[in-house]
C-alpha positions in Angstrom: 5.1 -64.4 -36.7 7.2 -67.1 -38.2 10.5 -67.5 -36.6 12.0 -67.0 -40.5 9.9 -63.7 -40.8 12.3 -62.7 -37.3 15.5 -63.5 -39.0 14.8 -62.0 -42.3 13.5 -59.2 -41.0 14.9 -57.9 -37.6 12.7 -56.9 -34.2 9.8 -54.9 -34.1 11.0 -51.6 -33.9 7.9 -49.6 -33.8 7.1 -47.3 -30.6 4.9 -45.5 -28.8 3.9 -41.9 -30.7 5.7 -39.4 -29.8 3.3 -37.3 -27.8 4.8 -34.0 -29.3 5.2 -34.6 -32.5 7.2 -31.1 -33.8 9.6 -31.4 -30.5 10.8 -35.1 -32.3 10.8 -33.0 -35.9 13.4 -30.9 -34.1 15.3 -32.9 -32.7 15.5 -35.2 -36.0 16.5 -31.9 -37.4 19.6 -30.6 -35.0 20.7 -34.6 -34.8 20.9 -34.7 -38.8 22.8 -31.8 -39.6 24.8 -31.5 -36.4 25.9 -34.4 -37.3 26.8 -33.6 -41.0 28.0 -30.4 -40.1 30.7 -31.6 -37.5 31.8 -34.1 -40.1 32.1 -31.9 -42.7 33.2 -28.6 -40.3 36.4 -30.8 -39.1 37.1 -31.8 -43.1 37.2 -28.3 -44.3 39.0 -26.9 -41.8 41.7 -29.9 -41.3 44.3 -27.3 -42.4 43.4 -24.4 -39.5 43.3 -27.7 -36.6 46.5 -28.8 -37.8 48.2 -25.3 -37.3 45.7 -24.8 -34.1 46.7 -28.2 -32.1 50.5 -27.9 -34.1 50.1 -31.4 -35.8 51.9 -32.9 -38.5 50.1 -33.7 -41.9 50.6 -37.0 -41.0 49.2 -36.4 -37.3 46.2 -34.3 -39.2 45.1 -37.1 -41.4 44.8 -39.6 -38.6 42.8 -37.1 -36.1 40.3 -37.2 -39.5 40.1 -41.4 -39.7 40.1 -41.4 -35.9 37.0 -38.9 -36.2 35.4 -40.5 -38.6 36.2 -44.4 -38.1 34.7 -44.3 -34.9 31.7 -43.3 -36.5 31.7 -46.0 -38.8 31.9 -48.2 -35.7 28.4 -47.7 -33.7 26.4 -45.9 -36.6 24.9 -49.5 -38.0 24.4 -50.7 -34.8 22.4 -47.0 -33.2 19.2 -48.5 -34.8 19.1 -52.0 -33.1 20.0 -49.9 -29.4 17.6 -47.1 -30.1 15.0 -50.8 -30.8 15.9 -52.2 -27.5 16.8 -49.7 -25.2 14.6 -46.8 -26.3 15.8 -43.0 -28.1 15.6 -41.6 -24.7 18.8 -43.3 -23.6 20.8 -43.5 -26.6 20.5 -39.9 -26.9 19.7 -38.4 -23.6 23.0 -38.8 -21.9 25.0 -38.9 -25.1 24.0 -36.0 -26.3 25.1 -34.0 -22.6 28.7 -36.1 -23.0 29.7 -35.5 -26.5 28.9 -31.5 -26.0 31.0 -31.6 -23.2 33.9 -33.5 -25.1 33.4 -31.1 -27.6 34.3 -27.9 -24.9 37.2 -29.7 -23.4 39.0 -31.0 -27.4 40.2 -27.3 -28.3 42.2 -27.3 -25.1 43.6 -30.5 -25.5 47.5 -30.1 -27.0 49.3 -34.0 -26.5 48.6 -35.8 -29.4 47.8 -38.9 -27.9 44.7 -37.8 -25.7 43.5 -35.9 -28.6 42.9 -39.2 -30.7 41.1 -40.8 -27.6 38.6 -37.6 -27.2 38.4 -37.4 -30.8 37.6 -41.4 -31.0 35.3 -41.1 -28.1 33.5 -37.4 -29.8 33.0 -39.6 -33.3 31.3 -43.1 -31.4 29.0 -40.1 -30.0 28.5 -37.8 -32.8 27.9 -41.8 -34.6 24.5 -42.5 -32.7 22.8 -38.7 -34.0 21.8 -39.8 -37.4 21.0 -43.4 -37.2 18.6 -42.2 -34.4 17.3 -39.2 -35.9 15.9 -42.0 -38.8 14.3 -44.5 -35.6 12.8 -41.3 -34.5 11.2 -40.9 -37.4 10.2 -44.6 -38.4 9.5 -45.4 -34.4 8.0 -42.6 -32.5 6.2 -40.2 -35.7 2.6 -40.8 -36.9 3.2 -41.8 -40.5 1.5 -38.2 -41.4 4.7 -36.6 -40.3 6.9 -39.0 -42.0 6.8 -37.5 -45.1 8.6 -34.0 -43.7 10.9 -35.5 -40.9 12.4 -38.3 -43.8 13.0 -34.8 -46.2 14.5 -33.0 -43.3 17.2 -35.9 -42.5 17.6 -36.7 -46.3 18.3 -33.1 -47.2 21.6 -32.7 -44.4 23.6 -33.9 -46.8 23.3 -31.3 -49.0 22.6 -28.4 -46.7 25.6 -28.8 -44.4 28.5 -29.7 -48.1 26.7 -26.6 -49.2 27.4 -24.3 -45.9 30.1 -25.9 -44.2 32.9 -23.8 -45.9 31.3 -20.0 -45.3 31.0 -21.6 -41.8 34.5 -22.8 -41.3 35.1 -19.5 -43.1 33.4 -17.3 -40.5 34.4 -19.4 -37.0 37.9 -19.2 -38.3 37.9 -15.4 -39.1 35.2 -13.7 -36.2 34.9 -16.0 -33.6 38.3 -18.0 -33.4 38.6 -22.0 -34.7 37.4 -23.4 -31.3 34.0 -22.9 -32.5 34.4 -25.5 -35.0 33.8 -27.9 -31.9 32.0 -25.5 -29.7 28.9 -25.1 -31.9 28.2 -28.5 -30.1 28.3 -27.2 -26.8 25.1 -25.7 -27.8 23.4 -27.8 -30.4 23.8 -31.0 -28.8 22.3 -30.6 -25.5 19.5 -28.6 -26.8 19.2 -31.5 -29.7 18.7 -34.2 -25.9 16.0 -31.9 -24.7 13.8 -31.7 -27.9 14.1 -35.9 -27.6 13.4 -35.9 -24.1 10.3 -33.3 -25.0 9.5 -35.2 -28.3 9.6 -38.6 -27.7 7.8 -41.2 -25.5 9.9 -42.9 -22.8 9.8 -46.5 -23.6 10.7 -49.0 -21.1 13.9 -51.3 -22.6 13.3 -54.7 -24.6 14.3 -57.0 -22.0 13.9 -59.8 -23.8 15.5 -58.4 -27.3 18.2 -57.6 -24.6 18.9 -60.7 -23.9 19.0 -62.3 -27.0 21.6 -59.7 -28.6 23.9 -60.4 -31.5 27.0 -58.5 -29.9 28.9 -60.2 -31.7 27.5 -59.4 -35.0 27.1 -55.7 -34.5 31.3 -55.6 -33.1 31.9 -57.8 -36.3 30.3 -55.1 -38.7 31.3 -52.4 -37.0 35.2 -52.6 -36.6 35.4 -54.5 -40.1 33.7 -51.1 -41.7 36.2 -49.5 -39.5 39.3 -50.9 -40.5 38.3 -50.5 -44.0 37.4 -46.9 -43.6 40.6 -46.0 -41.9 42.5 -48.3 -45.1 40.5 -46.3 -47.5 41.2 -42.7 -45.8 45.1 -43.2 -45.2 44.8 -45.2 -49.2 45.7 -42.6 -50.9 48.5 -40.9 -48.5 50.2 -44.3 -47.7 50.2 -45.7 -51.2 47.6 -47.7 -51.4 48.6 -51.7 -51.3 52.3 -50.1 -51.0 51.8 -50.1 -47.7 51.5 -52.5 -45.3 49.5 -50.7 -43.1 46.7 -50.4 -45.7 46.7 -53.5 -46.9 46.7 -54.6 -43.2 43.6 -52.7 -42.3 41.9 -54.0 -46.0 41.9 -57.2 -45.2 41.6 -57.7 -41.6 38.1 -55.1 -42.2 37.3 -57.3 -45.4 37.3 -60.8 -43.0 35.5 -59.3 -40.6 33.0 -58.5 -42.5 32.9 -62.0 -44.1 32.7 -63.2 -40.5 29.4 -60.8 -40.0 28.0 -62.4 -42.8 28.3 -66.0 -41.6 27.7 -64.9 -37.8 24.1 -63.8 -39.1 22.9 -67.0 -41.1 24.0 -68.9 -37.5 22.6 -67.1 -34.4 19.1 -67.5 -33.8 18.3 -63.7 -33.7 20.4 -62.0 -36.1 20.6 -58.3 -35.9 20.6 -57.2 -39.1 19.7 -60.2 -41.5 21.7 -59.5 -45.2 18.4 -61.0 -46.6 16.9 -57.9 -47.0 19.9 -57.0 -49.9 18.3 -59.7 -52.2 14.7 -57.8 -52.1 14.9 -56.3 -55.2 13.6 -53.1 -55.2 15.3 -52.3 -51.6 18.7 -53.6 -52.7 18.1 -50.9 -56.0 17.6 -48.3 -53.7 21.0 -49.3 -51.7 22.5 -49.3 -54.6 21.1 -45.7 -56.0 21.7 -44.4 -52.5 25.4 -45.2 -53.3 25.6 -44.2 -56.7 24.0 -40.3 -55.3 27.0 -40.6 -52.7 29.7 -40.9 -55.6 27.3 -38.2 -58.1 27.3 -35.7 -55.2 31.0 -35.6 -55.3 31.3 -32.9 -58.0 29.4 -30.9 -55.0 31.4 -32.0 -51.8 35.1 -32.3 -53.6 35.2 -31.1 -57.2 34.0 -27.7 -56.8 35.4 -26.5 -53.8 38.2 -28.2 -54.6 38.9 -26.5 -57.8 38.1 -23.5 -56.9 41.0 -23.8 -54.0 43.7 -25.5 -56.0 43.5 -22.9 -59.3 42.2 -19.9 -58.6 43.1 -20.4 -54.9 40.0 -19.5 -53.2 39.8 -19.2 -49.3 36.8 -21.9 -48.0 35.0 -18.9 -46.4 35.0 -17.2 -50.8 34.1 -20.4 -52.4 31.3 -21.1 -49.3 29.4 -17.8 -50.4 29.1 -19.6 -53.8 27.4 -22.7 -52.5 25.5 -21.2 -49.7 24.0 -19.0 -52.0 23.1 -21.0 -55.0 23.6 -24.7 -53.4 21.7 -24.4 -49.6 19.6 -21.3 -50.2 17.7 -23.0 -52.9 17.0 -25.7 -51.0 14.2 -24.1 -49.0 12.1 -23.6 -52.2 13.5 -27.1 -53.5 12.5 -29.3 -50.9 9.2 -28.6 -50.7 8.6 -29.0 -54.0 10.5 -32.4 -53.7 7.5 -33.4 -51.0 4.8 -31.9 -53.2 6.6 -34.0 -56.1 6.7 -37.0 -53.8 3.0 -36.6 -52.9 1.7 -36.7 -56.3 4.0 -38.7 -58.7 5.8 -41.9 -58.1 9.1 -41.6 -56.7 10.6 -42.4 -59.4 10.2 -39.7 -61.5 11.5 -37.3 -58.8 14.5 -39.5 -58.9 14.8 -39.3 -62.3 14.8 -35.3 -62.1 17.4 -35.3 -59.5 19.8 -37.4 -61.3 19.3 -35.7 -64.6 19.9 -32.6 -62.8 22.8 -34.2 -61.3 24.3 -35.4 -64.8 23.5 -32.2 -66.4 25.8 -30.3 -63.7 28.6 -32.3 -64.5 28.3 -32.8 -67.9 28.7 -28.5 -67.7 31.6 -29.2 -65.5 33.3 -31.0 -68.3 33.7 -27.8 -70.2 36.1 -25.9 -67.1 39.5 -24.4 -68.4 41.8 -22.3 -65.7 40.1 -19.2 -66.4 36.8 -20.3 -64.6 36.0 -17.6 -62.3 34.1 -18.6 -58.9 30.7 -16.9 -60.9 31.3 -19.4 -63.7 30.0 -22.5 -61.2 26.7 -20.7 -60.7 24.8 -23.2 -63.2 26.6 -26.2 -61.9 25.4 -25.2 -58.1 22.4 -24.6 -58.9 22.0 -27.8 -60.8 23.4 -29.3 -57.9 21.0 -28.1 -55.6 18.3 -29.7 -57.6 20.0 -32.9 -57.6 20.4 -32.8 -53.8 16.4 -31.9 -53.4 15.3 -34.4 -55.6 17.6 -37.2 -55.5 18.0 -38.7 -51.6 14.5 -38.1 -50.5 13.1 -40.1 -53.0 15.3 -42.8 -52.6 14.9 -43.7 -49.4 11.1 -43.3 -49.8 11.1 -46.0 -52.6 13.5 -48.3 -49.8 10.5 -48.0 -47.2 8.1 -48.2 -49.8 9.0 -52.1 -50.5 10.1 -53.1 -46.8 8.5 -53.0 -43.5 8.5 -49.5 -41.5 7.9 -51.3 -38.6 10.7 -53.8 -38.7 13.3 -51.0 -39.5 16.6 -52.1 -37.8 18.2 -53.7 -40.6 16.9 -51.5 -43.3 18.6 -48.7 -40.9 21.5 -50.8 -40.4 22.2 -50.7 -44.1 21.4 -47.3 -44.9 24.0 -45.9 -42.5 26.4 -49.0 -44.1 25.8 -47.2 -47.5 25.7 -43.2 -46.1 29.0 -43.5 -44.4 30.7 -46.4 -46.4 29.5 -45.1 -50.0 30.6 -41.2 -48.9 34.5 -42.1 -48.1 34.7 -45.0 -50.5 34.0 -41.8 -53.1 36.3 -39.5 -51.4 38.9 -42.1 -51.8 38.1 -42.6 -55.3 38.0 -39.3 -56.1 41.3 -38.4 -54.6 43.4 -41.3 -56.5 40.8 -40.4 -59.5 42.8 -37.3 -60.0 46.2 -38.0 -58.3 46.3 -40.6 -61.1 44.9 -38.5 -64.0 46.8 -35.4 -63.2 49.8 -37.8 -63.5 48.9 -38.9 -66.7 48.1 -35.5 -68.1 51.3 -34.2 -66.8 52.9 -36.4 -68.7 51.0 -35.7 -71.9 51.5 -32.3 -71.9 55.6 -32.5 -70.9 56.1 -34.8 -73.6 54.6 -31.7 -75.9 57.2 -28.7 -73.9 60.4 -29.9 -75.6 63.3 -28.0 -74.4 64.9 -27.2 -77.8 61.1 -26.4 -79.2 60.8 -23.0 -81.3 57.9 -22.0 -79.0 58.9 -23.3 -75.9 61.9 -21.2 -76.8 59.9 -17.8 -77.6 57.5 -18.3 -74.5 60.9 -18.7 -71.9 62.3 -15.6 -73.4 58.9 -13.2 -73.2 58.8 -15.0 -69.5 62.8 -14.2 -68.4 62.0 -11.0 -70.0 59.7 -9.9 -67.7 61.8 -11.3 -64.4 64.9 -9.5 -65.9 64.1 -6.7 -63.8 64.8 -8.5 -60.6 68.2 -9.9 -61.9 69.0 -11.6 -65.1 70.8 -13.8 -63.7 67.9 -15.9 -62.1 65.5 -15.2 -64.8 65.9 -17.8 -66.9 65.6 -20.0 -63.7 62.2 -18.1 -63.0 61.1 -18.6 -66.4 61.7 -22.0 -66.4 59.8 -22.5 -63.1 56.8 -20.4 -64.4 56.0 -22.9 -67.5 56.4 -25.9 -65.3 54.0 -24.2 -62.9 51.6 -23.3 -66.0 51.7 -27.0 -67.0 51.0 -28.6 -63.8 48.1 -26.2 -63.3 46.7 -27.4 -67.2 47.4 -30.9 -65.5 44.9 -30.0 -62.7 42.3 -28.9 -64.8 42.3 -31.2 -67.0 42.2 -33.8 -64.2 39.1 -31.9 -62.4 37.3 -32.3 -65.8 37.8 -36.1 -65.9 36.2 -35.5 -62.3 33.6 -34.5 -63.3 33.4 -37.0 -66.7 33.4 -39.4 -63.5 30.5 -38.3 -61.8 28.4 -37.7 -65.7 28.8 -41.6 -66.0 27.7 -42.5 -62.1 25.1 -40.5 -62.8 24.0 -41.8 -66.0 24.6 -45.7 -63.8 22.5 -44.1 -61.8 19.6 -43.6 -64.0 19.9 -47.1 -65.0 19.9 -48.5 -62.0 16.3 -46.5 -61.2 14.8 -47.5 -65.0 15.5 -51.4 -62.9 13.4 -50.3 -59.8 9.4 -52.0 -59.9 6.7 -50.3 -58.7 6.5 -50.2 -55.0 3.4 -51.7 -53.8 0.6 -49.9 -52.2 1.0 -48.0 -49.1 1.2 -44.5 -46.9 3.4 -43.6 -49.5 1.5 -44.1 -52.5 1.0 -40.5 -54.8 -2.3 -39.3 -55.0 -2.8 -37.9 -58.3 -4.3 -35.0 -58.6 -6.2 -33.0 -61.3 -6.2 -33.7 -64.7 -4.5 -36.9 -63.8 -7.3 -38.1 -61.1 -10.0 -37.6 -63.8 -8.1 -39.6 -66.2 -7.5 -42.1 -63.8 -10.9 -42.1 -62.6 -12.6 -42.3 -66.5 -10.4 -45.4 -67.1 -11.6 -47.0 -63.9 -15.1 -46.8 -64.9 -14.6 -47.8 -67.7 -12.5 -51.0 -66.8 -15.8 -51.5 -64.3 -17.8 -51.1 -67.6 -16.4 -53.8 -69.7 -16.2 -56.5 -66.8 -19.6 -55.9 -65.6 
């Protein structure tokens, strides 16, 4: 192969099968979700670690960057190593450390050596996912692909929609240690099903030798250092401070320098060639846009239903484990069936519909939604999570080289953790800023020498007369203020999900843009009345050239 064929389009990353196929299934299946759930398990319950390890808010938010960032900092590169040094041994050992980091962090109480466990749990807990997709692409015969690409597509969903009843029930019955020692279990058993699954292949000496270190360290601490400036954004006041704007820019020239550093070394790692293929860069892009839809499922609802009708995250995780993660074991296999039959492209279309349907109900809240009243939305959003990741990346492999999958990889981690906190970021100063503005909108409508601004502090200090008239003007005044920031807060969760309507409906656009992928394992096989049809027209195309 051409030397310009090795640039563009990374090593051979194909392996030998894996001589038990449903052991690598497995282990494709506890890698994705452990992974998600930890992620999402150390989110929700930020507030119960805080009180648990007696941290600051300020001390809190960092153990979350820390946790995270250090994701961000091997996850692109877990595909090139799993390439050239084989899964066994980018799992194996891993997996045996990171469960026992994750028994020793609940007794850890400096604050210091909690950031270094926590750094060193994340660079771990980083390899799971990226690998779980080179198991898949490297070691499964292409027959399997199909169910082990919807079993890591569909984490995402699964683990937003279960993590709060989770966090809920660890944090209630079995004590908030469990948060990190589900691990202790899942991880090591997650190593043996690789070890059982997969082939051991001897390491790529000479890929070895010719490594880009320094383009994977480039990518991989500039993502960092913008993560970190995105997650502490919106505590720190964005370009206010100097920390942020710090971390923005040095993460921003890194990157720049990745860029460069891959059009000069002679074996690039992860070529950023394969972003100008059209229908591969599309899906990137669609992979993002589902990252910033999906937030009315991972923030706006659970969110809500916390802030105004203050909801535990063990009573607003019975909602979405039962209408957003329990449907998904009838949803996904339809999603496969779908996939099998029709071009991907039309499943994507029904998952995004089904996404901007959800929200564009969402856009209707008030404060007297209920818990119950999300039911529709969930169950919209379910869809949306069946039909909307799975397809995607089947339409990215679909136009590139299965293969030569280590930049592909690269990029799809680059998008999965990238595109997820650049939304939570935007989110978060979506309605910080929005709530601002509506507070002010409403305040400018509660005049203090108004007739029924008057009438409604009276009924109010009427009612708080009984614990002393003397403070219950002061009550009543406190009451409206609190009913107008709560109207604030709605009204700024309905913008939310205005947000996530219009990223949607980009979304859409972006997929009419997508070309037909060109034949392969994953072309649909129509069936039925659609195979005759096609069949008649054939003949009768052979017909008229004959």
């Amino acid at each position: 192969m051409a030397e310009g064929d090795d640039r563009d389009r990374g090593p051979i990353s194909r392996g030998g099968v894996a001589p038990q196929p449903i052991f690598a299934v497995v282990a494709v299946l506890l890698g994705s979700f452990l992974t998600n759930f930890d992620s999402r398990l150390t989110s929700v319950g930020l507030p119960d670690l805080r009180g648990a390890f007696l941290l600051s808010f300020d001390e809190g938010a960092w153990l979350s960057t820390a946790g995270i960032g250090s994701q961000i900092l091997v996850a692109p590169a877990v595909a090139w190593l799993a390439t050239a040094f084989g899964l066994r041994r980018v799992l194996g050992i891993p997996s045996l450390v990171y469960a026992v980091i994750s028994l020793i962090i609940p007794f850890v109480h400096d604050f210091t050596t909690l950031i270094a466990l926590s750094i060193v749990h994340g660079m771990l807990l980083g390899t799971f996912v990226p690998a779980s997709l080179m198991i898949i692409l490297r070691n499964l015969p292409i027959r399997w692909w199909l169910l082990g690409i919807s079993l890591y597509s569909i984490r995402v969903g699964f683990a937003l929609d279960t993590s709060s009843s989770l966090v809920g029930f660890y944090v209630e019955h079995l004590g908030w240690q469990w948060i990190y020692w589900q691990s202790v279990i899942v991880a090591p058993l997650m190593g043996l099903m690789v070890h059982l699954g997969t082939p051991n292949d001897p390491v790529n000496r000479d890929l070895v030798r010719h490594a880009d270190w320094g383009g994977m360290l480039l990518l991989g601490a500039g993502l960092s250092m913008v993560y970190a400036g995105l997650d502490q954004g919106n505590r720190l006041d964005w370009l206010g401070s100097g920390t942020v704007t710090a971390l923005l820019i040095s993460g921003g020239v890194l990157i720049v320098c990745f860029m460069i550093n891959e059009t000069l070394v002679d074996r690039p790692w992860a070529h950023f060639n394969i972003l100008f293929s059209r229908n591969i860069g599309l899906s990137l892009v669609a992979i993002l846009l589902y990252t910033l839809t999906s937030l009315s499922n991972s923030s706006l609802v659970p969110n809500f239903l916390g802030a105004i009708p203050a909801l535990r995250p063990e009573q607003s995780g019975a909602l979405l484990l039962t209408y957003g993660a329990l449907p998904m074991f009838v949803l996904v296999p339809i999603s496969i069936y779908l996939l099998r039959h029709f071009d991907a492209r039309t499943v994507l279309v029904l998952g995004f519909s089904a996404f901007a349907a959800a929200n564009l109900c969402g856009t209707q809240l008030t404060h007297v939604w209920a818990r119950e009243d999300f039911i529709g939305i969930v169950l919209l959003q379910s869809v949306g999570q069946a039909f909307t990741l799975l397809p995607i990346i089947i339409l990215a492999l679909s136009n590139s080289d299965p293969s030569r999958a280590t930049s592909f990889a690269a990029y799809i981690q680059i998008m999965r953790l990238g595109g997820a906190e650049i939304g939570v970021a935007l989110m978060g100063t979506w309605l910080r800023v929005r709530e601002q503005i509506h507070s002010n909108y409403l305040g400018q409508h509660v005049q203090s020498g108004d007739v029924d601004v008057r009438r409604l502090l009276q009924e109010l200090a009427e009612g708080f007369s009984g614990h002393g008239a003397g403070a219950a003007m002061g009550r009543a005044v406190g009451t409206l203020a609190a009913r107008v920031q709560r109207e604030a807060n709605v009204l700024a969760y309905a913008d939310g999900f205005w947000l996530c309507f219009w990223l949607a409906m980009t979304a859409l656009f972006v997929v009419a843009l997508i070309a037909r992928a060109p034949p392969g394992p994953f072309t649909p096989a129509p069936f039925g009345f659609a195979k005759n049809v096609l069949r008649k027209c054939g003949v009768k195309i052979a017909a008229v050239r004959s």
